[in-house]
C-alpha positions in Angstrom: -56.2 -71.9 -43.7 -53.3 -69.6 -44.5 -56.1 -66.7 -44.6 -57.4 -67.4 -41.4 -53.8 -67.3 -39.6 -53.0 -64.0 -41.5 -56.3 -62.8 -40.0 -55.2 -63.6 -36.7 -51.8 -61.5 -36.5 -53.8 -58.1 -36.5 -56.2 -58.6 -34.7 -53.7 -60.1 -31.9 -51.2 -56.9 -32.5 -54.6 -54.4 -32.3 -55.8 -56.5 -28.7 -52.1 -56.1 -27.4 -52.0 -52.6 -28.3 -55.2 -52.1 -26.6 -54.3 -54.0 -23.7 -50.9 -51.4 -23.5 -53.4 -48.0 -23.7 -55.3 -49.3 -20.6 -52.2 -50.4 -18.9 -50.8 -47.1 -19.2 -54.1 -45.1 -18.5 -54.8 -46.9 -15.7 -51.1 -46.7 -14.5 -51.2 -43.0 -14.7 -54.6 -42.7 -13.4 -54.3 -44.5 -10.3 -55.1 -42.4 -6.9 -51.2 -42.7 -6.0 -50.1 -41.4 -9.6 -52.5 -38.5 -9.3 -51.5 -37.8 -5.8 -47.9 -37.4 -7.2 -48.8 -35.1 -10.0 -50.8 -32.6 -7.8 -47.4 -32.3 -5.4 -44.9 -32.0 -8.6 -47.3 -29.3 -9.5 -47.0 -27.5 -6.2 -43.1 -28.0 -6.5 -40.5 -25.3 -7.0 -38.0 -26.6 -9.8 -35.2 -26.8 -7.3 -37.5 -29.4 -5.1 -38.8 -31.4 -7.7 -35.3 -32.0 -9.1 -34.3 -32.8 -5.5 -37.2 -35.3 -5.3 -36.8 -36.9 -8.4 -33.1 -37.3 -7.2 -33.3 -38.5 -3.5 -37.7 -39.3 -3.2 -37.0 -36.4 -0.6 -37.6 -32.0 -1.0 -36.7 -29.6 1.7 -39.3 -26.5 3.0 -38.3 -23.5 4.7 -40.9 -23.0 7.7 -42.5 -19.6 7.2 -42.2 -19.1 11.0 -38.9 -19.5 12.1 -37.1 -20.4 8.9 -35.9 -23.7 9.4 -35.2 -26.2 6.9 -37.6 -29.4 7.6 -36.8 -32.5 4.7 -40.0 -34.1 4.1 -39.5 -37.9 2.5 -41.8 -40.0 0.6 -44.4 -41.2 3.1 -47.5 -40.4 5.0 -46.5 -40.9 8.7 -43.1 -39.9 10.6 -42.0 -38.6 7.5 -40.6 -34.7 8.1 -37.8 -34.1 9.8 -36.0 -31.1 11.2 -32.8 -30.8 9.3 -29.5 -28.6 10.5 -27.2 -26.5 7.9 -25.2 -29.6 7.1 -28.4 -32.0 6.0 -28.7 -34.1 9.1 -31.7 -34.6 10.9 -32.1 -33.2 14.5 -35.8 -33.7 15.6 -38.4 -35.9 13.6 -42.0 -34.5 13.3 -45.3 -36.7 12.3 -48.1 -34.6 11.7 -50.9 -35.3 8.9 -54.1 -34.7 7.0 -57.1 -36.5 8.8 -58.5 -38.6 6.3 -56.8 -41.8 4.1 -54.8 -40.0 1.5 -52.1 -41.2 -0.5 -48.4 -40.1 0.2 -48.1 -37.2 -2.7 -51.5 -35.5 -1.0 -50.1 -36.0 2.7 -46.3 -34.4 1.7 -48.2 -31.7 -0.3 -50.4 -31.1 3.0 -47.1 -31.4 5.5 -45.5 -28.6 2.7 -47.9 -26.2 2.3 -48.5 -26.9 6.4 -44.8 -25.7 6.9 -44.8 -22.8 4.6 -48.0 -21.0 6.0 -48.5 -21.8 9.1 -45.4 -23.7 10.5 -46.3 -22.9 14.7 -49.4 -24.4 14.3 -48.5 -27.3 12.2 -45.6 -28.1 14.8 -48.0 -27.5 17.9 -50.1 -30.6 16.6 -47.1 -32.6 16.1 -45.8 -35.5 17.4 -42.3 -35.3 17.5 -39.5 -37.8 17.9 -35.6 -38.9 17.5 -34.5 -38.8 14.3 -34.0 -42.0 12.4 -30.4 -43.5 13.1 -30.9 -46.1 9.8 -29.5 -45.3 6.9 -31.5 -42.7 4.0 -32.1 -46.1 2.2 -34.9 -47.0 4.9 -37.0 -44.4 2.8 -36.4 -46.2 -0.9 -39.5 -47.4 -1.9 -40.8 -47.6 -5.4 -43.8 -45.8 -7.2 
């Protein structure tokens, strides 16, 4: 009797430790998680630090140099910021398709930094949010 208990321990630490690999694979490997990775690799040091920070980064538009802030999201999420960090016009514009939000900001980036008129001419724009930065705190 005391053999079969002892028997029992392992193999119940071996199925929890397999049970925490697949947790953590599948965790890592979900389309969200990936959708993240791609846009921290497409991240200049000084944004990715500032999205870790604030789940926001700011682009410079390639045409006319503004500063746009684009937040965690995929709709009404970029917004036209002035020299002092406030928001003066809100901009929704994104990928066709159902995407998750890491692929949309990476497209509403790499939008504003190569082609900025035309990504604007498409977009819908609108007041900017008067609610406080927490509106945009969502976890992963």
């Amino acid at each position: 009797m005391i053999t079969a208990v002892w028997l029992r321990a392992p193999a119940r630490a071996r199925l929890h430790a397999l049970r925490e690999l697949y947790r953590r694979f599948f965790g890592e490997n979900t389309p969200d998680a990936r959708g993240r990775r791609l846009l921290f690799d497409w991240l200049s040091p000084a944004q990715r630090a500032q999205f870790e920070e604030h789940r926001y980064f700011d682009v410079i538009g390639c045409d006319t140099g503004r500063t746009y802030r684009i937040h965690y999201g995929t709709a009404a999420n970029v917004h036209e910021i002035d020299g002092e960090g406030r928001a003066t016009m809100g901009w929704c514009f994104v990928p066709s398709g159902f995407l998750v939000p890491g692929d949309v900001m990476l497209a509403q980036k790499i939008a504003l930094e190569t082609d900025e008129t035309g990504a604007l001419s498409l977009a819908n724009r609108f007041p900017p949010a008067t609610h406080s930065e927490h509106f945009y705190r969502r976890p992963f």
